[in-house]
N, C-alpha and C positions, 0 to 999 in steps of 0.2 A: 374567361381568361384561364390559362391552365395553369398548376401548380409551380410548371418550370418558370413561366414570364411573370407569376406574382411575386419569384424569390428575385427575378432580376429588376420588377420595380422594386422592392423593398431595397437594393444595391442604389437604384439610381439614386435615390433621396440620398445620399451621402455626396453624388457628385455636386452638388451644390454647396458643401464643404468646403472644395479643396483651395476656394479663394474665396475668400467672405466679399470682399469690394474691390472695384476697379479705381485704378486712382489715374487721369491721364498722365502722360508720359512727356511726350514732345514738348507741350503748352503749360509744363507743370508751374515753370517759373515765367510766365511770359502772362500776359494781360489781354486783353480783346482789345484794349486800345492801340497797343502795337502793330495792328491791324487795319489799312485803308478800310477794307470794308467786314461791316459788322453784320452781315445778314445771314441769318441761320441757315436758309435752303442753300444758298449759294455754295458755303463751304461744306454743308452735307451731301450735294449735287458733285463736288469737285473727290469730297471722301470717296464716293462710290465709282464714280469713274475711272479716278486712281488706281480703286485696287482693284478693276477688273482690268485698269493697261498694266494692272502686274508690276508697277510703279509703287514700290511698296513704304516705303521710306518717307517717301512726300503725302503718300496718302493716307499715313499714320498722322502724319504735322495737319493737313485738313480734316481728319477725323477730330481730331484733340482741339482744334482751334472752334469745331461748330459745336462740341460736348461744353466748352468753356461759356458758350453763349447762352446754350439751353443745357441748364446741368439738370439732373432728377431724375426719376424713373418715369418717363411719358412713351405712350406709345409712340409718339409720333419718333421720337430715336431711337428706333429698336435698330433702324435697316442703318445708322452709323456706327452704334453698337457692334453689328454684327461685321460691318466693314474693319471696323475697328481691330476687332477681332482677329480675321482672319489678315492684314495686314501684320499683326504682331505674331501668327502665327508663321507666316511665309518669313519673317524677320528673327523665326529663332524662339520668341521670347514663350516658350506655351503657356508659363504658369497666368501672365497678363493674358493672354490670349483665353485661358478657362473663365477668367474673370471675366471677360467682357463677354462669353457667350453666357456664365450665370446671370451677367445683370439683364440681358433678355431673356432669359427663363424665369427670372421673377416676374419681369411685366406679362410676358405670354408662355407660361410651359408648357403648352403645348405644341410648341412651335418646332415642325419634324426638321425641317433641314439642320436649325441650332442645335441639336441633340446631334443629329448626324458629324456637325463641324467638332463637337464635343466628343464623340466618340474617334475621330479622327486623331485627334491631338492627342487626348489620354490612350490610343494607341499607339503612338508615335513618343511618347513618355515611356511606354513599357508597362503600363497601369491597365492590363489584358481584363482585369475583371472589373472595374469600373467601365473600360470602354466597351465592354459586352453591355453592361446594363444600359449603358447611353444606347447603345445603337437599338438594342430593343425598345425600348423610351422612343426613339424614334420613328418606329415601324409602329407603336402603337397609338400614336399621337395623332396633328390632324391631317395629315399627309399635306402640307406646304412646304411642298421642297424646291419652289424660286425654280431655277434654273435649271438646277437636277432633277434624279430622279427617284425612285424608291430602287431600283435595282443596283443604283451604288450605294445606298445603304446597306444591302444586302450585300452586295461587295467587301465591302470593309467587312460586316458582322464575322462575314467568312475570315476573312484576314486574322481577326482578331481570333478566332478559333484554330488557326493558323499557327499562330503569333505565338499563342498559348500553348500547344504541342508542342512546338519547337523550344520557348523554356523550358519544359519538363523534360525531354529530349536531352537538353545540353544539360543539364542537372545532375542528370541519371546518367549520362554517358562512361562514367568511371565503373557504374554498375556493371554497365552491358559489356564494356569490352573485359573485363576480368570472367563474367558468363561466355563470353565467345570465348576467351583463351581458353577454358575451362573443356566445351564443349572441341574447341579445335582438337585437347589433346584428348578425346574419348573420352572424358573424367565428366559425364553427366551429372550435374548438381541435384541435389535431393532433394525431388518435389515438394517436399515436407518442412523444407528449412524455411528460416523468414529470407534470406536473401531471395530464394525462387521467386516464393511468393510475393515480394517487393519488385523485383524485375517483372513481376507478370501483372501486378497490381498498374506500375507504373506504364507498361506499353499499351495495357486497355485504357487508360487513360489519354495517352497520345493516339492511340487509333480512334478514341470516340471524338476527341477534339477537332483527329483532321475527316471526319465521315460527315461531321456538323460543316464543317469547312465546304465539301462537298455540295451537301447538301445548299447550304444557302448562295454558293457559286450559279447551282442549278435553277435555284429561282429568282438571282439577277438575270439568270439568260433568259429565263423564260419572259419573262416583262420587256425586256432590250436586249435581242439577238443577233444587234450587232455590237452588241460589247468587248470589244478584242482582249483587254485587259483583263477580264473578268474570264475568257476562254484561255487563252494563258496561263491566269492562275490555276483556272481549275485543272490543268492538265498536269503544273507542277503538283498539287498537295493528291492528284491518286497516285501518281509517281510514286509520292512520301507512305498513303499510303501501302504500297506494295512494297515498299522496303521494310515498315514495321511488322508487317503481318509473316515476312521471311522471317524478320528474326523470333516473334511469338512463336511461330513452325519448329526453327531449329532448336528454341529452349524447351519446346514442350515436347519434341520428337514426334509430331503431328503434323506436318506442310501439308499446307491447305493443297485445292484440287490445282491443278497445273492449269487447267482450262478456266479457272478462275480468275489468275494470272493476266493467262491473253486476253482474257476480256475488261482487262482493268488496265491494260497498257495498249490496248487497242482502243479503247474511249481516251487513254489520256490521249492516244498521238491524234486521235482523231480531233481534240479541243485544241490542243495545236496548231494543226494545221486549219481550222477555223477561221483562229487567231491569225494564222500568216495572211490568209485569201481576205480576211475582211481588212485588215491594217488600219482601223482609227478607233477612234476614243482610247487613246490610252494614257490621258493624264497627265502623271510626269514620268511614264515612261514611253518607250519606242518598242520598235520590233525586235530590237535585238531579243529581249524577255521573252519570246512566242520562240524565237531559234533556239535559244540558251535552255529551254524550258522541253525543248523538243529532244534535243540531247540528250537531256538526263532520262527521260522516257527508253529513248531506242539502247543507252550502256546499262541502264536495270535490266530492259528487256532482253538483252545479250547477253545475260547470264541464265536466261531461263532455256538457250539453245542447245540440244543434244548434238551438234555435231562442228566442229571447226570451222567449217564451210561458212554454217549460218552463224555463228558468233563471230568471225569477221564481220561480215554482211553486214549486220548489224553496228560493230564496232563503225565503221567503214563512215557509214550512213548519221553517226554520230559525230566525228569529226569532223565530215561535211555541216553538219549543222552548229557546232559551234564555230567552224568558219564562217559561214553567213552572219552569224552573230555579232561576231568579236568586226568585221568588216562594218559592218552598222555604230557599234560601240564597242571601242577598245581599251576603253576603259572597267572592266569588267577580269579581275586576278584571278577569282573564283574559277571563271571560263576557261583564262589562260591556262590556269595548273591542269583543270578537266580535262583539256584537249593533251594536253602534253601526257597526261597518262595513258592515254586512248591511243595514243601515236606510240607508246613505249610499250604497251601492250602488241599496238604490230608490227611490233620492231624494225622501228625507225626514228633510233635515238637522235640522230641530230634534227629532226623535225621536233622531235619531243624537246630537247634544250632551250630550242628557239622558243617555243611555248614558256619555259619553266622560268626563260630571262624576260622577257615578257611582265610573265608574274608579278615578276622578283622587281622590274622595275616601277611599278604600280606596292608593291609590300612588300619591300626589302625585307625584313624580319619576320615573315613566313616559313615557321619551322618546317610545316609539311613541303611545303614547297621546295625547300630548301634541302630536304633527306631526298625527296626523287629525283632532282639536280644532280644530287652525288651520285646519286644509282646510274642514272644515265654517263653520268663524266667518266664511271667507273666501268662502266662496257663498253665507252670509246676509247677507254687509256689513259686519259688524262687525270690521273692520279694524285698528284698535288693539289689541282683544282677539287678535285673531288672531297679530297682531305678536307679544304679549306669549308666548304658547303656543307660537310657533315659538321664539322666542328661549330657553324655558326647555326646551324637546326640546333643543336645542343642546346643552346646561348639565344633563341630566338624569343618568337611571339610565344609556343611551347601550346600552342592550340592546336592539340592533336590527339590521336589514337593511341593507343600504349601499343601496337602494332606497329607503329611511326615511329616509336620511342625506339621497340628493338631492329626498325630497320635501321635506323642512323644508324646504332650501334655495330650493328651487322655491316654495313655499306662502310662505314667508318674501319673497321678492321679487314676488307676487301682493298681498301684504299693505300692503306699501309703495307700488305701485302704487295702491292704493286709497287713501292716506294723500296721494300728490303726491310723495315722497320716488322721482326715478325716476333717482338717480345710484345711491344705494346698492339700489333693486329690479335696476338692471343689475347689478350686482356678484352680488348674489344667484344670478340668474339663468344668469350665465356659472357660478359655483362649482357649479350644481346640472348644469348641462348637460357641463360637465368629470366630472363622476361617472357621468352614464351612459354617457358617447360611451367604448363601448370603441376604443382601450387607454388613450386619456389618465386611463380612472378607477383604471387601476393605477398613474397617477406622483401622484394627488392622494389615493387614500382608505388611510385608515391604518386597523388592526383597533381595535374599540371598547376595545381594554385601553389602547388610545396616544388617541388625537383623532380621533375622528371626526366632531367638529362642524370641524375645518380650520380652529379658534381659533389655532392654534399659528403660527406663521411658516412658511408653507408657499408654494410656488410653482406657484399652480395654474395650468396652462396653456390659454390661449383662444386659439380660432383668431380673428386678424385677416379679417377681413372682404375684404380685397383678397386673401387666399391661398384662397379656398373657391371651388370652381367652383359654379356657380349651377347649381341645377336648371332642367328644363323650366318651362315657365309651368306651373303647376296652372288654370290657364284654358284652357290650349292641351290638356290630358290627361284632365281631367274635363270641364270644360264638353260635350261630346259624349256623355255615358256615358249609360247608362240607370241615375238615380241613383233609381229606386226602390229602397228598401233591402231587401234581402236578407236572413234572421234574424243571418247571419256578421254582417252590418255593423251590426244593431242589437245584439247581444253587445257588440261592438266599444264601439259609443259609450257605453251605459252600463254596462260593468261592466271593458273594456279600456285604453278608451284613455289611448294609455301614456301617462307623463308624463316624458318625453324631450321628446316634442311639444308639453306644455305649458309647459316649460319656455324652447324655444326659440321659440314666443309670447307667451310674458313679455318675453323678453329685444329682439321685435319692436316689441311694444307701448312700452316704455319708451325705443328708440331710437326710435319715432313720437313721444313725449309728447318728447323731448330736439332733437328738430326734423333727427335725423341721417335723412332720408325713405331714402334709396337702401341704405342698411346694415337700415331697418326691413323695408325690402321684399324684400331677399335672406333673412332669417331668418324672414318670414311665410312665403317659399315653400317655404324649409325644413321648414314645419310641417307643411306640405300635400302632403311629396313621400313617395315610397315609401321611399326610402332611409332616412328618420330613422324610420319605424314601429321601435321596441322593442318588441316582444312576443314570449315565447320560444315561445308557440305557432306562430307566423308564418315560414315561412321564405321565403326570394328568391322560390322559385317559386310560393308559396301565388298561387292565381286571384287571391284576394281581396285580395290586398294593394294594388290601385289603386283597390279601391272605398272600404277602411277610409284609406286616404291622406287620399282626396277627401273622406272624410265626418266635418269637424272645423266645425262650425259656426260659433264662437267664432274661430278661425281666420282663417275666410273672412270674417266680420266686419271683423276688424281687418286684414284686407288690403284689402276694401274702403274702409277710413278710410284708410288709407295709400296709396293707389290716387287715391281723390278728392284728397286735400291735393297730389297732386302733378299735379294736371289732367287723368288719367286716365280722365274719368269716365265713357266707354262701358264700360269693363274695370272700375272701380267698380261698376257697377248691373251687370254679372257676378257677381263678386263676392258682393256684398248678395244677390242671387236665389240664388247656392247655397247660402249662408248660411240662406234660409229654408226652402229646398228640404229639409236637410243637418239639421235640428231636428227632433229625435225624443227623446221620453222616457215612463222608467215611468207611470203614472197609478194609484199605490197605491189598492187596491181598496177601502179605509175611502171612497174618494171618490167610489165609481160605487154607485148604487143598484138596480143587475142583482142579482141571487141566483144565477140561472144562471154555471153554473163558466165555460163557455165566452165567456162577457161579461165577465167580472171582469180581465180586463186589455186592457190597450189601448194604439197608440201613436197617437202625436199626428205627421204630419210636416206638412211644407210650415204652419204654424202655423193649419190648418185648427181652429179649439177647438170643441168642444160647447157649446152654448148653455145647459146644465143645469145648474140653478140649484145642484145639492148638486157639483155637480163644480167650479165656477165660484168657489165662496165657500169652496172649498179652498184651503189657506195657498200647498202646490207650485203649485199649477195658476197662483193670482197670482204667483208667481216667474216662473212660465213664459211668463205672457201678459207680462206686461212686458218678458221678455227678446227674444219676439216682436215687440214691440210698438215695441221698440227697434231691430230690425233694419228693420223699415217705415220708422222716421223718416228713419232715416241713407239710405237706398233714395230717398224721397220728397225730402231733404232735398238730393241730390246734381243730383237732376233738375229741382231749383225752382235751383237754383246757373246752371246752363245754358237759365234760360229752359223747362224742360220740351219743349227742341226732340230730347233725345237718347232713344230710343227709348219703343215705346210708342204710344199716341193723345195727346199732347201731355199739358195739363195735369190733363185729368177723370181721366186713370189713375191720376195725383199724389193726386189727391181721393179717389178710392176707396180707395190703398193708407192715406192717414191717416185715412179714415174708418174704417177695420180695428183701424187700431193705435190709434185714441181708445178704440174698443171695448175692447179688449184692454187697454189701461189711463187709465183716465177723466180721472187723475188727475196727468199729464204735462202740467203748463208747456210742454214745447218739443214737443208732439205738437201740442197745440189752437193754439199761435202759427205753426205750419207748416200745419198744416191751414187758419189765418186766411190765409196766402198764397196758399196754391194757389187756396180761393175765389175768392180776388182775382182771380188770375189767368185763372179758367174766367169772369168778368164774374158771379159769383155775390154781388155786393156785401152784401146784408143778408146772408146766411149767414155770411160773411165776417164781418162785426161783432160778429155772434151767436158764434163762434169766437174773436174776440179776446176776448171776456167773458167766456166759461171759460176763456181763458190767464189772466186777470187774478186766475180766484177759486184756482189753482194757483201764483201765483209765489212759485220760494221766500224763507224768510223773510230777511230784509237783502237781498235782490238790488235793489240801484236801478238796475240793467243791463237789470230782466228789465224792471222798470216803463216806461222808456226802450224798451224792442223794442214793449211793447202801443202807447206813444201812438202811435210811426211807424207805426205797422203800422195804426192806424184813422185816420190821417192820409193812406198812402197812399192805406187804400180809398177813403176820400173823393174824395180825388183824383183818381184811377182810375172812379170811380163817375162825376163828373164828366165826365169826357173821354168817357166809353162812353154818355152823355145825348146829346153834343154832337154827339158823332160821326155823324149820321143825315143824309140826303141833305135830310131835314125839319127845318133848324135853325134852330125859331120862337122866338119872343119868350119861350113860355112853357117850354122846353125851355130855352134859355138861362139864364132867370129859375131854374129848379131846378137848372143845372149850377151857377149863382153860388154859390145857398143851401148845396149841397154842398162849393164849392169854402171857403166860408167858416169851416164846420166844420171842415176840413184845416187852415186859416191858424190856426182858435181853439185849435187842438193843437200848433201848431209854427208860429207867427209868421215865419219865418226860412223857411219852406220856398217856393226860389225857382220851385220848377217849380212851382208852386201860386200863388203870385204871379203869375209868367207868364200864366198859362191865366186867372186874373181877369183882368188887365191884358187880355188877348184878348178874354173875352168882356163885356166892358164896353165895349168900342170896338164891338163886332156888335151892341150892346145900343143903345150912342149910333147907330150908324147906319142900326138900324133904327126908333130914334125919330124921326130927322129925315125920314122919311118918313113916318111914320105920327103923329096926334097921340092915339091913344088908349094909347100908354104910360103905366099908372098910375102917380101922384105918388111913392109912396116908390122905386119905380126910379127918377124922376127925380131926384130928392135921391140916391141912390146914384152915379149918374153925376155928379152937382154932386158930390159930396165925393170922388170920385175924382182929378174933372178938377184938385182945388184941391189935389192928392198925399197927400192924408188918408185916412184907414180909419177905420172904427167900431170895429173890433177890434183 
């Protein structure tokens, strides 16, 4: 025997402990005489039967009725005993259920399956180091295991090796994520410190627990290789293992070989799919656990992909498998939430909602669950729901990540932004960005057993805007790059980018909307700088860290709004152009009509769209062309402010970038009323009108603001239209006579409008003094000049 299995018999001699005596249950107050018939086999014949129809209830009452007859420790009762037993233990009761497997370990300890039943139960208690030593107990004993086998011993032993990492895991969780924020923000913890060395003590410990896991998975297969539940598992815990071994990589800045990786996520999917193709023994579970299990394989292993392409693929490949799962068992919230992130990852939020309500209706009080709810509600619009979701993640189960803590917070102040509320989305804002900015998230985040929603009286600390050294311009650092995107940087945008960054774009935005311009503009360029990137894959010297800076779309947006409003506007229409440059997303392949694998995804930059019809009348794609379509306006909208004299061909470039964005979304009031300008201003006058008449059939409802921009706006053209008749080296009778008729139109829309007044007044006197030379002016111009001259108008 080796040193390790003599420390876990010297453990089991305590399992005999944890219940000194069985006392029956059922038959405690009842007599044998209550009983027609008083024959011991019979009701020990009826106990065993019972509890293998699963019949658990009645065959506790016959167990207890034949122990009543024959009470004592005899052999001959071990197998009522042990019936006994695992009746009480399918009924709930474990700590009766230990007892009645000690009182057969006293007649027979070496009796492997009771050990086994023993080590199930005190697994099932959460008593990991007692049910280790039961189950070795077991394997070392006489191998009588009835029915079973030795490889579901082994089975379990793994579990409970399992069982055991996964407490230490949840234990230590408050450790690792304050170590990742740490490392997210470059701020490397000091090998030297005890926390390191407690973080690093602690994850050898969880990777030795789940390699044992492994391992004894490996020699349940080996004994019984059609074990499906045993392939299953084994494919979940190397999964686990290859997530602890990233993070030991990224605290010790040593990641293991990459090809080590593949080949730990190529044996899980392969145990997997094992499990799928064999489909039986699985106990008290089903297949879903082989799909569900298969999942989490293919989304670890889609972060190990260098290129967008294959990180779809992959993502893709994952979704489909917890469909298959959640389709088998739907009962499974864990699943729901998984796939719903998987699905908001390829942006395809309201697939992702359906997942998240799902969840939500299986564990309503699902913090996490409950933050990516809002996140999604909050990139379809729906803004008040989204409030409501973050607000009750706040308030919930509060089982989560402190990176969950500041997305609520973060999502929560996105939420309000979109409501008008942008005192308290700044509050928001700073509380979410105090939690990632290491160290300040170590004086505001408390472990989830205390507040982690920072409801409590806390004093969370924000940096003052006059104490922050301002970065570079992000115009002065990208604007010169070569921003074609790289796969690193398309990863990046949809499936990385951190939310530190968005965080402190919130926080720019709502000091834009609060009119503080100079405080929005130092935390926009924060968003855009290399320093605030969080990502724990990312270090100082990653190449890519000025491309993934530069490349925040949304970002550049709202620096460009904030750039314009403070009369910036060459550095604006910077701005705005990265902004469109910098737009890249999935194109979920339900929406492309290729078949060929190598067509089936795509990215969209510089907001070039496909003109095809099944990709166009997709729900993302309208998200996308509108968000496009919105950066055109603001672009076109900055350059009709100055005249269209600031870069560019003047105003026709005006014209073409809103005739893009009309495309892109038809159905934009302030796209077709900026589009009706620029006309104007290229001397395009009917287009121009023809442009104010789709602003009119788009304004929104009660807007008497928007109705008031259409009449000026065909008042100017008029106007404009007028002056550009007049304007000719050739200014006849009959050129006048139509600038009048147009000028009159303008006055029938806006009475009051003096430059239009003007300009009649003008061409009424060129009209009268080319009448007094000439006598063929016809009569109703001459009655127009009569009723002028008398200070009258017809309109």
């Amino acid at each position: 025997m080796t040193p390790l299995f003599r420390w876990f018999s010297a453990i089991a001699i305590a399992v005999f402990g944890l219940t000194l005596t069985a006392v029956p249950l059922a038959a405690q107050d009842r007599r044998v005489d209550d009983f027609e018939i008083e024959d011991y086999d019979y009701w020990a014949d009826l106990c065993d039967e019972l509890e293998r129809a699963e019949k658990y209830s009645e065959a506790l009452d016959a167990c207890e009725t034949a122990i009543e007859i024959r009470p004592g420790r005899k052999r001959r009762t071990i197998l009522v005993w042990v019936s006994r037993g695992n009746a009480l233990r399918y009924l709930g009761n474990h700590e009766e259920a230990l007892a009645s497997y000690n009182h057969v370990l006293e007649i027979d300890p070496d009796y492997s399956l009771v050990w086994m039943y023993q080590c199930e139960v005190l697994l099932g208690m959460e008593r990991q180091e007692l049910a280790l030593a039961a189950c070795e107990r077991a394997l070392e004993a006489d191998g009588n295991w009835g029915d079973r086998s030795p490889a579901q011993a082994w089975r379990v032993r793994a579990v409970v090796f399992r069982d055991r990492a996964r407490r230490i895991a949840r234990e230590t969780r408050d450790l690792r994520d304050r170590l990742l924020v740490s490392v997210a923000g470059r701020e490397r913890p000091d090998s030297s410190s005890p926390i390191y060395d407690a973080a690093i003590d602690d994850t050898n410990a969880i990777l030795w627990d789940l390699e044992e896991a492994s391992v004894s998975y490996e020699r349940s297969l080996t004994l019984e290789p059609s074990y499906a539940l045993a392939w299953a598992q084994h494919c979940e815990v190397l999964t686990e293992i290859g997530k602890f071994q990233q993070f030991k990589g990224i605290l010790a800045d040593n990641p293991p070989d990459p090809i080590l990786f593949d080949r730990l996520y190529e044996d899980a999917l392969a145990s997997c799919d094992v499990a799928i193709e064999i489909d039986r023994n699985w106990g008290d579970f089903n297949l879903a656990l082989a799909w569900s299990h298969r999942a989490k394989v293919l989304e670890a292993w889609a972060t190990r992909q260098q290129t967008f392409q294959n990180t779809a693929r992959y993502l893709e490949a994952a979704v489909n498998s917890y469909e298959r799962a959640l389709a088998i068992d739907a009962e499974m919230p864990e699943a729901w939430v998984a796939q719903g992130i998987l699905l908001q990852t390829l942006d395809r939020p309201e697939k992702a909602l359906t997942s998240y309500e799902q969840s939500l209706a299986r564990a309503p009080e699902a913090s996490r669950t409950l933050v990516y709810r809002c996140e999604v509600l909050n990139r379809l619009g729906n803004y008040e729901t989204a409030l409501e979701s973050c607000d009750r993640a706040l308030n919930g189960d509060l089982d989560w990540e402190i990176e969950n803590v500041a997305q609520a917070w973060n999502q929560r102040s996105a939420a309000l932004i979109g409501l008008g509320d942008y005192e308290a989305a700044l509050e928001s804002a700073e509380r979410s960005i105090a939690l990632y900015d290491y160290p300040l998230s170590t004086r505001v985040y408390v472990p989830p057993k205390d507040d982690p929603s920072m409801n409590a009286e806390v004093d969370f600390p924000t940096l003052d805007p006059q104490f922050i050294d301002p970065p570079s311009d992000p115009l002065d650092r990208c604007g010169n790059q070569d921003l074609i995107l790289s796969a690193v940087v398309q990863q990046d945008f949809n499936r990385n980018l951190d939310r530190y960054r968005r965080a402190l774009n919130n926080k720019a935005v709502s000091l834009w909307h609060l009119g503080r311009y100079r405080d929005a503009r130092l935390f926009a360029q924060l968003a855009l700088s290399p320093e605030s990137v969080r990502l724990v894959e990312i270090t100082l010297e990653n190449k890519n860290i000025d491309r993934i800076a530069c490349n925040y779309s949304q970002a550049w947006f709202n620096y460009g709004r904030i750039l314009s409003e403070t009369g910036r506007l060459d550095e604006s229409l910077q701005a705005y152009h990265l902004a469109k440059l910098t737009y890249s997303f999935y194109i979920p392949s339900e929406a492309l009509t290729a078949t060929d694998l190598s067509a089936r995804e795509s990215i969209v930059t510089n907001c070039n769209f496909s003109t095809d019809s099944a990709i166009t009348q997709n729900s993302t794609q309208t998200r996308h062309r509108r968000a496009c379509a919105n950066i055109l306006l603001n672009q076109s909208a900055t350059r009709l402010r100055d005249g269209c004299s600031i870069s560019g061909s003047g105003c026709f470039d005006v014209v073409e970038n809103l005739r893009e964005a009309a495309r892109l979304n038809p159905e934009s009031f302030e796209i077709w009323y900026n589009y009706g300008l620029a006309l104007m201003a290229t001397q395009s006058h009917e287009n121009a009108l023809s442009a104010f008449d789709r602003a009119e059939q788009h304004i929104p409802k009660n807007d008497e603001a928007a109705n008031d921009f259409i009449i000026s706006g065909r008042a100017r053209t008029f106007y404009e239209w007028a002056r550009f008749v007049v304007e000719t080296p050739d200014r006849s009778p009959a050129k006048i006579t139509q600038a009048l008729a147009l000028v009159e139109q303008a006055l029938a829309l806006r009475p009051q409008y003096s430059e239009a007044r003007r300009l009649r007044d003008s061409l009424l006197r060129d009209l009268a003094n080319l009448s007094d030379s000439s006598d063929r002016v016809n009569p109703p111009l001459k009655h127009l000049i009569s009723l002028e001259n008398h200070g009258k108008t017809t309109f």
